[in-house]
N, C-alpha and C positions, 0 to 999 in steps of 0.2 A: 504494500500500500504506500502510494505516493508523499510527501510531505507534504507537498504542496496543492493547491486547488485553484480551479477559476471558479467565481462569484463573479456576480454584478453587483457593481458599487456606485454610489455619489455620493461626491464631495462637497455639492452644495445645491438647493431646492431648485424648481422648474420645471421645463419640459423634456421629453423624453430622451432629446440631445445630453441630457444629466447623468443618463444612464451608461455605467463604462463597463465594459466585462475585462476583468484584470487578475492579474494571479497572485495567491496570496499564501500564507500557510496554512494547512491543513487545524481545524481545532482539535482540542482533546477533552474528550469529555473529563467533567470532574463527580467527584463521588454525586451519587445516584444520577447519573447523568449516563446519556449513551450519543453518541455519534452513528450518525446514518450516512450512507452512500446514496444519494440522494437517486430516484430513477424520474421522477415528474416531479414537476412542482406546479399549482393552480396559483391565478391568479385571482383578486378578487379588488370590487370597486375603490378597498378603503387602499391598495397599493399606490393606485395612481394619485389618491387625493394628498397621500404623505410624501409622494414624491414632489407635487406641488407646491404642498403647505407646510409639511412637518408636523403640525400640530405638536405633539407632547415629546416628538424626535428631535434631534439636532445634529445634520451631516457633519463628518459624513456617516452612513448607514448603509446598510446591504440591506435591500429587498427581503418578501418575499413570508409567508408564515403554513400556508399551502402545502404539504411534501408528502410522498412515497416512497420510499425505499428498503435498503438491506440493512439491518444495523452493522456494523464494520467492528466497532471497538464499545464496553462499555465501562462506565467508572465503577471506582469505590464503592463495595457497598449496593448494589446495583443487580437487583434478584428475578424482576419480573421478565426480561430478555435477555437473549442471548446472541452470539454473534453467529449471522445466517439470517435470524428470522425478518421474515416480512411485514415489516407496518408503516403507518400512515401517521399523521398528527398535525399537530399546530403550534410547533415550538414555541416557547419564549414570549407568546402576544400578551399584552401589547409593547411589549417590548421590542428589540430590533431583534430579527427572525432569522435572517440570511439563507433563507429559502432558497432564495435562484443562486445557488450555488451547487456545485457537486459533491459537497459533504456539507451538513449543519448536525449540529449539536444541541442537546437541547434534556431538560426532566426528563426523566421516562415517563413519569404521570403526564405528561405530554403527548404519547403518545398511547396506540392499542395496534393491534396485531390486523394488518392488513386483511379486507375482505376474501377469499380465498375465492371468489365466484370472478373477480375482475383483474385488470392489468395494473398498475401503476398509473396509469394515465387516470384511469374512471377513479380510482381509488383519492388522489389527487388533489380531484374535484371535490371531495367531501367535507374536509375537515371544520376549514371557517364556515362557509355559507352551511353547511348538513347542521355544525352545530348552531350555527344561530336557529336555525327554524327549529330545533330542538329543543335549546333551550327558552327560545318563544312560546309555542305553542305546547309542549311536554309539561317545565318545569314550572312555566309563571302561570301560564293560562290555564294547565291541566285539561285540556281537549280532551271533551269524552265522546261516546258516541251519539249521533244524534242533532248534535250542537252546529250553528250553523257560521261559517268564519267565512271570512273574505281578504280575500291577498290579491294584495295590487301587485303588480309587475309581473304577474304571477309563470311567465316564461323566463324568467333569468337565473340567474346566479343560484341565488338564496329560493326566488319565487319556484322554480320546480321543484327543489327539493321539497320545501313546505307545504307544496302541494301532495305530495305523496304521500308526507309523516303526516299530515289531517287526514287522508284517505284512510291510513294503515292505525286509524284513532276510532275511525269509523264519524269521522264528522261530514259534512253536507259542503261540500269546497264551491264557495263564487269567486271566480277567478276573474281581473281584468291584463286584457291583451290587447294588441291588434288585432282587428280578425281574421289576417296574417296567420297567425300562433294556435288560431282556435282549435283546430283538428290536432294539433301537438297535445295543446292542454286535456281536451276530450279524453285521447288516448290514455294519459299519465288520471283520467280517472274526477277531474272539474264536472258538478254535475249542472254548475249555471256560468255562462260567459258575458262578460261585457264589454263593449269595443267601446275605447275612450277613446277611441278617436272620433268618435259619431256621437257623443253628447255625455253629460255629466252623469257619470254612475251615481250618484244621488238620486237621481229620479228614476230609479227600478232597482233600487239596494235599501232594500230595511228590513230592519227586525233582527240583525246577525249576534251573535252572542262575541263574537269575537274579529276585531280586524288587527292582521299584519299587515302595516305601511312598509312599502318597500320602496319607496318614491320619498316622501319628503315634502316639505315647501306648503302650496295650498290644502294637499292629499289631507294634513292633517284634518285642520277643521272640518273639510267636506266628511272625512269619514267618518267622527263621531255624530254627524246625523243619521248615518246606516245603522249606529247602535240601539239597542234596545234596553232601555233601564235597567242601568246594574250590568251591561256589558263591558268589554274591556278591548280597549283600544290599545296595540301594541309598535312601538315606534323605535325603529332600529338606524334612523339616518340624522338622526342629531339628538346623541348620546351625553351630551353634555346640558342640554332640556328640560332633565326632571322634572324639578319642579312647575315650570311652565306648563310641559304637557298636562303634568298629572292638577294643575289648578285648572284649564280646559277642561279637560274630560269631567271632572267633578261640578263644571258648573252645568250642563246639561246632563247629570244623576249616570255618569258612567265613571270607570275605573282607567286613568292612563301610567303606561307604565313605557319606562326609553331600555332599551335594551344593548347592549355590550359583551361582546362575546368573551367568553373564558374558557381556555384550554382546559378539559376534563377527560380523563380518561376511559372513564364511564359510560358517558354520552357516546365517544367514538366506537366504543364496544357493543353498544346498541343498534348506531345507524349501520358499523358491519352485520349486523345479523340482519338487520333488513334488505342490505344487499343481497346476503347469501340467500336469504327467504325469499326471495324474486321479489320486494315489495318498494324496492328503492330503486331506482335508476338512475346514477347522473347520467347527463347528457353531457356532449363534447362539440362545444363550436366550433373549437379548430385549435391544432397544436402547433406550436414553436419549437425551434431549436434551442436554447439556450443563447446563443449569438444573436438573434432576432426580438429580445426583449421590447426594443421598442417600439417595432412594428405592433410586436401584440397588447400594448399599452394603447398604441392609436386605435385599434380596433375594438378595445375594450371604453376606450372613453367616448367611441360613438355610441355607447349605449343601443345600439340595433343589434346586439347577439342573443342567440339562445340559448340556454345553458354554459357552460360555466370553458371557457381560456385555458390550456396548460400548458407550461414549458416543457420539454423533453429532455432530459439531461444524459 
C-alpha cells in the first residue's frame, strides 16, 4: 500500500476552478479509527454550497463525506472491522471528510458494512442523502403506516430515497416533480404527483400529516398550509433556522423541526438491509472519474439531475 494519495483539494472558497486534484500523504487511522480505500464517492448539494461558502469550514479542505470502499488498515483499539471488509459511510461530517480522495479515514461508528446486493457506486449514493431521509422521516417524524407525507423535490438526491423509506413505512407518499420524473417516481412506488411547474401544490395538497422540504426558500410557508393540525413540517435546507421554523409552524397549530444530518452507524445498517431486501434503490445520474470533479459539481449545481452524482475512484 502506497504512502501517498491523490484527493481533491482547495485552498480557498469559489467556483469549481477551486477544485485541484493533488497528491498528498496517505492518513493513518488513529485508535478506533479505520482507513478505507476508497472505490466511489457520492456527491451531494451541501459539497458544492461549502465549496462556495465554507460556512462552518475554512480552506483549505478536501471534499467530499459520501464513500464506499475496502477498509485497508484499522486503528487502536478498533473491533467492529477488519481489513478486507466492504463498507460505506459518512466520515467525519460535518466536519472536513476528504471523501474525493483514494483513501479517507474516519470513526468506525462512521461507518456499516456495505450492502452486499450493490457495487460501490449504488452503495455511495447512500450515506448522506439515505441518512437524512432516515433520520427525517424514521427518527423525528416516526412515519407509520397509513400517515400521509409529502416531499418536495421528490426525484433527487435525498427526494428518492425518502420516497422509498415512506413507502417501506407503509405511508401514503405525495411527491412533487416535473412531470418529466412522474413515471420514475410512480415506479419507486408515489401514490399522488404534483407538477410544480403547472401551479402551486397548495391548491391540491392538504390534510398531510407530515412534509419533507427539500427545496427551501418560499417551499417553507407554502407547505405548512398542506399541514393538518398537529402535523409536522420537516426542513432540511437551512439548518441553522430552528427557531424561526419551529415559531412558523406553531403559529398555524403545526410542529416544525430543521434537520442536520449525523453520521450513525445504525441508520446505515438499516438503509443496507433495505437494499438487500429489494426495498431501496439508489439511482445513478451519472458517474465521474475522480479527475472530472468539477464537471460533476456543474452538473450537480444545475439542479436538473435525478438521483444522486458519484465519483469513481
Amino acid at each position: 500500500m502506497t504512502e501517498k494519495m491523490r484527493t481533491v483539494r482547495q485552498d480557498t472558497l469559489g467556483g469549481t476552478d477551486v477544485l485541484t486534484l493533488v497528491e498528498t500523504d496517505r492518513p493513518v487511522p488513529g485508535a478506533t479509527e479505520i482507513l478505507v480505500e476508497v472505490r466511489a464517492a457520492g456527491i451531494n448539494p451541501i459539497d458544492w454550497k461549502i465549496r462556495q461558502f465554507g460556512y462552518w469550514l475554512t480552506p483549505p479542505f478536501a471534499l467530499g463525506w459520501d464513500v464506499s470502499g475496502v477498509v485497508a488498515a484499522v486503528g487502536a483499539g478498533e473491533t467492529r472491522f477488519a481489513v478486507g471488509d466492504e463498507v460505506f459511510g459518512l466520515p467525519n461530517f460535518p466536519a472536513v471528510g476528504g471523501g474525493y480522495s483514494e483513501y479517507v479515514v474516519g470513526p468506525s461508528r462512521h461507518f456499516a458494512l456495505k450492502p452486499t446486493s450493490v457495487d460501490h457506486v449504488a452503495a455511495a449514493a447512500l450515506p448522506l442523502s439515505g441518512s437524512m431521509a432516515w433520520q427525517a422521516l424514521v427518527d423525528v417524524a416516526k412515519l407509520r403506516e397509513g400517515q400521509r407525507v409529502l416531499i418536495h423535490a421528490a426525484a433527487g438526491g435525498v427526494g428518492h430515497l425518502a420516497v422509498q423509506i415512506a413507502k417501506a413505512r407503509g405511508a401514503h407518499v405525495i411527491g412533487t416533480a416535473s412531470a418529466a420524473k412522474h413515471d420514475l417516481l410512480r415506479g419507486l412506488g408515489v401514490d399522488e404527483l404534483v407538477d410544480y411547474t403547472a401551479g402551486d401544490f397548495v391548491e391540491v395538497v392538504r390534510n398531510v400529516d407530515v412534509v419533507l422540504d427539500l427545496v427551501g426558500g418560499d417551499y417553507e410557508d407554502r407547505s405548512l398550509r398542506t399541514l393538518r393540525q398537529g402535523g409536522l413540517y420537516l426542513g432540511v435546507t437551512n439548518p441553522l433556522a430552528v427557531d424561526e421554523i419551529a415559531a412558523k409552524a406553531a403559529a398555524v397549530g403545526a410542529r416544525g423541526v430543521t434537520i442536520n444530518v449525523a453520521p450513525d452507524h445504525a441508520v446505515l445498517a438499516q438503509l443496507a438491509q433495505l437494499v438487500d431486501d429489494g426495498a431501496l434503490r439508489p439511482l445513478i445520474a451519472e458517474t465521474f472519474p475522480l479527475a472530472e470533479v468539477a464537471k460533476a459539481h456543474e452538473l450537480g449545481e444545475g439542479n436538473r439531475t435525478t438521483g444522486k452524482l458519484v465519483l469513481t475512484v
